[in-house]
N, C-alpha and C positions, 0 to 999 in steps of 0.2 A: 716258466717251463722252457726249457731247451732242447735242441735239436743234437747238441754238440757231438754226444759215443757215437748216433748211429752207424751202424755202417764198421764200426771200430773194434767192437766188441766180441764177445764169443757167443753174444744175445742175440745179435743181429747179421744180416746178410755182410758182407762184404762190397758195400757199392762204391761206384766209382762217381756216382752221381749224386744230387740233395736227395736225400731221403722225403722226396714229394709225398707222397701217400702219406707220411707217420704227419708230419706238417698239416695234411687237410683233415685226417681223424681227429688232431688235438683238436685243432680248432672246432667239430663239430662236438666234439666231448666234453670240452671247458671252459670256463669263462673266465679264466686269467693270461695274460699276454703269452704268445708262444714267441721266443726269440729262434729264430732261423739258423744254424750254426753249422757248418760241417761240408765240405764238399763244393761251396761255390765258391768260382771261379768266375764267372761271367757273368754280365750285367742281366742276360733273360733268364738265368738261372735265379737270380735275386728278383727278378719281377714276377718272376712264377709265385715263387717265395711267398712274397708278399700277396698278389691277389687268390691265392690258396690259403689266407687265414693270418700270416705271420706278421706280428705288431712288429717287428725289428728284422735286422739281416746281419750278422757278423760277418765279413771276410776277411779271414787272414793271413795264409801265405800267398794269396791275389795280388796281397798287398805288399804283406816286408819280404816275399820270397820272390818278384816278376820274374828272373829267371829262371824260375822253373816251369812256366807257361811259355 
């Protein structure tokens, strides 16, 4: 399970941030890996991430885009 649309869609809010909440619901709803995806930027952003349920962390214009941070 991924994190990847939230925030992207016309299902979801518009955030400028990881969609924290949907991230601590899966985890409390399923028991298969949630990957983290969408929105981080920063390394406490990905540690939230992570000790809110999430087996993994994608980031990726953090990564191939640094000029745009």
């Amino acid at each position: 399970m991924a994190t990847t649309l939230s925030g992207y869609t016309s299902y979801s809010e518009n955030k400028n941030r990881p969609d924290h909440d949907l991230i601590a619901n899966l985890f409390k709803r399923i028991s298969i890996p949630i990957i983290a995806e969408g929105r981080i930027s920063y390394p406490n952003e990905a540690v939230f991430c992570l000790k809110n349920g999430a087996w993994s962390v994608v980031v990726g214009s953090a990564i191939t885009r640094p000029q745009d941070y």
